[in-house]
N, C-alpha and C positions, 0 to 999 in steps of 0.2 A: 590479714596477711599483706606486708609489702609489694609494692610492684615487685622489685627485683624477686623477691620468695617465690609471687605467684609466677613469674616469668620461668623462675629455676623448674617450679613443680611441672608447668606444662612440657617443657623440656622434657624433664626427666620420663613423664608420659608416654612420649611420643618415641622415647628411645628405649623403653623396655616393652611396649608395644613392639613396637621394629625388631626388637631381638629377637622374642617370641617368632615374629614372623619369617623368620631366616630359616627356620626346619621346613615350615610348610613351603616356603617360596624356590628352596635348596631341592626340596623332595619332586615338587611340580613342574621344574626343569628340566631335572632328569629323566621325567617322564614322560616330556615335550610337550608339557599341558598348558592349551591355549592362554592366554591372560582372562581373555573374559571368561571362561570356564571357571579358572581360580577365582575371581572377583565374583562368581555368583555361589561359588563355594564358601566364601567368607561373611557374604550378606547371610545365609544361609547359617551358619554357625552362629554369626550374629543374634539371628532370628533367635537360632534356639538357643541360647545364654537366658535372652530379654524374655522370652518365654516359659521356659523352666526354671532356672535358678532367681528368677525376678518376679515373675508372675504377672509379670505386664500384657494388660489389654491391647488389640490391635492400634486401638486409636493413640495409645503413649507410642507404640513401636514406629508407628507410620513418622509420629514428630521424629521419634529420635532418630528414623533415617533419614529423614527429611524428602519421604514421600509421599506421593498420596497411598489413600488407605485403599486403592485398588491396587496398586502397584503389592502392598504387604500381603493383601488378601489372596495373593496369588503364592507369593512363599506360605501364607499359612496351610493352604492347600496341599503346596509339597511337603510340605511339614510335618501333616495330618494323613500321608499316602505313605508309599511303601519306599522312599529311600534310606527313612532310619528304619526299619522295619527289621532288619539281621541284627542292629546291636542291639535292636530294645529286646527282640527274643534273651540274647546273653544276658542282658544286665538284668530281666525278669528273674532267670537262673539264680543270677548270682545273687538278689534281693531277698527272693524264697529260700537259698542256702545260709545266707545270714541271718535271717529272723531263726532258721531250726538250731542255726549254730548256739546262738543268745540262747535258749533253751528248747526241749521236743513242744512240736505244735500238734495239733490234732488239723484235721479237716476243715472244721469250722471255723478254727483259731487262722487257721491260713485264708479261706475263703472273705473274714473280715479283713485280714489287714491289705488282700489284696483285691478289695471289693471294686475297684474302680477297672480291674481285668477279667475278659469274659470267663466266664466257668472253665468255657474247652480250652482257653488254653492257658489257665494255671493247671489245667489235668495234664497238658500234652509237656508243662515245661515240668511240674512233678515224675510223671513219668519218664523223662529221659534222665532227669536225676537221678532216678533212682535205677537206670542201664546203667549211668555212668558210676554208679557206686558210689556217689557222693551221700545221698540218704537211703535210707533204709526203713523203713516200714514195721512196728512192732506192737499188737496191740491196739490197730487203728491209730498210732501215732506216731511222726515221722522224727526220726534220730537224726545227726549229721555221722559221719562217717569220720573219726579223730583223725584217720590219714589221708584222709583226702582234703587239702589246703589248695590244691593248688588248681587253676582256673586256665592255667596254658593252653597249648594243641595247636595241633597243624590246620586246624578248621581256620580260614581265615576270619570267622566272625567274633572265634576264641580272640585273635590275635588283635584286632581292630577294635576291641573290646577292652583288652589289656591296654594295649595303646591309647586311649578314650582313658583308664585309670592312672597311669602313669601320667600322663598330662595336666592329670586334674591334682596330684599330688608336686608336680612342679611348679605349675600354676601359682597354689597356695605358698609353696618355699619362696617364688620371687615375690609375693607378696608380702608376707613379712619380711624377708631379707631385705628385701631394696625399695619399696613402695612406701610402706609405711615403717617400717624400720622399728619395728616394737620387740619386746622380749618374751615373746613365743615360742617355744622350743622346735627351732628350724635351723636346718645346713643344707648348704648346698657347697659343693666341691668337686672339683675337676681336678685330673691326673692325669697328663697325656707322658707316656711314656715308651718305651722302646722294650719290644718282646718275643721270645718267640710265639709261633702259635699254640706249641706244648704248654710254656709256663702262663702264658694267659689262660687257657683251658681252666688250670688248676686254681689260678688265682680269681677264676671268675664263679666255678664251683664252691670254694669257700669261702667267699662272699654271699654268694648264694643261699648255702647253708647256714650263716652265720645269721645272716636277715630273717631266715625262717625260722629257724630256733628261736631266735629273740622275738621274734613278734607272736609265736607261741604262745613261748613262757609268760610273755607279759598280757595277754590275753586269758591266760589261767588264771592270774593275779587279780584281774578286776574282776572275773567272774567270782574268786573266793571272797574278795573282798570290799568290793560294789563301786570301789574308788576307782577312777580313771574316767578319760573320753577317748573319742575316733584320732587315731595319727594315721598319716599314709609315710611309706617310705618304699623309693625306690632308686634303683641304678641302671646305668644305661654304658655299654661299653660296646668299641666296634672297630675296627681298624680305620685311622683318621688320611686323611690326603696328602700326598707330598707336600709339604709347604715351599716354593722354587723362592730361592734367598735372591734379595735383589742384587 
């Protein structure tokens, strides 16, 4: 690669990084959140990227943050303690409602795939599925519930959960969009426009509905016919801030 290439790429780096960080750093204002609070919020996420989606040993994490590996050993701790403790509950939910969705599991079939969680509580997160009428029980084996899609709720862990999925399908969109710029089947698109609150309502329901029906159907489709992979798709809409014209 060229100097000037490699000069462009670091660039471009450090400025889709930064954009990324305009929601969290926008949100954490408003909430009057100290700096250093953020900043060990963000080692912290760091952590767990380089952890989960990496599978990196302390001793790589410690270089890549360039510190020592008592300073990481101490995030690993929080790591391994009860701050992520509410979404992993949901995303446990949501793992177990996926694998029934793909096809009905038995007991045992769920207990391997999810051997590396204790007994009591893929019972305790089975059991609230099956309150929430997500599965259902037949035969000693568990069904997914065809109307039940959706993962919402006023429960804040529903929502910081969703939030955590939605980001993770953004994520991906800037990455092929603008990172490496390949031919991956990705959009991303903004519309800031002028409305009332009625016709946004409306317009935001049949989006809604339009996304769910299609990722249905198209989820019927690879189950008939074995062809397809994983997409995420999502939208985000909200009333935007005066903008004062200079």
């Amino acid at each position: 690669m060229a100097e000037s290439d490699a000069g462009a790429f670091l660039e471009l780096k450090q400025r889709v990084v930064y954009s990324l960080l305009r929601a969290a750093t926008r949100t954490a204002l408003r909430l009057r959140m100290p700096l250093k609070q953020l900043t060990e919020l963000v080692q912290m996420a760091y952590f767990q990227e380089a952890r989960e989606q990496h599978g990196l040993q302390l001793e790589a994490i410690a270089q890549l943050f360039g510190r020592s590996l008592r300073t990481v050993s101490s995030l690993h701790r929080r790591y391994r303690g009860d701050f992520f403790a509410p979404e992993r509950e949901v995303s446990l939910r949501r793992a177990v409602a996926a694998l029934v969705n793909e096809s009905p599991a038995t007991d045992e079939r769920l207990a391997a795939a999810f051997a590396h969680i204790p007994e009591a509580q893929l019972a305790a997160a089975l059991s609230d599925l099956e309150q929430q009428r997500v599965l259902h029980r037949r035969q000693g084996t568990w069904h997914r519930n065809p109307d039940a899609h959706d993962f919402s709720g006023n429960d804040w862990r529903r929502r910081v959960d969703g939030l955590n999925r939605q980001l993770d399908v953004l994520a991906e969109a800037v990455w092929h969009r603008i990172v490496v710029d390949d031919a991956e089947p990705a959009l991303a698109r903004t519309y800031v426009f002028r409305g009332s609150d009625e016709d946004v309502q409306q317009l935001l329901a049949r989006l809604d509905q339009l996304a769910q029906s299609g990722a249905i159907e198209s989820d019927d489709r690879v189950d008939a016919t074995g062809r397809g992979r994983r997409f995420g798709v999502t939208f985000a809409a909200g009333p935007m801030p005066v903008e004062e014209s200079s």
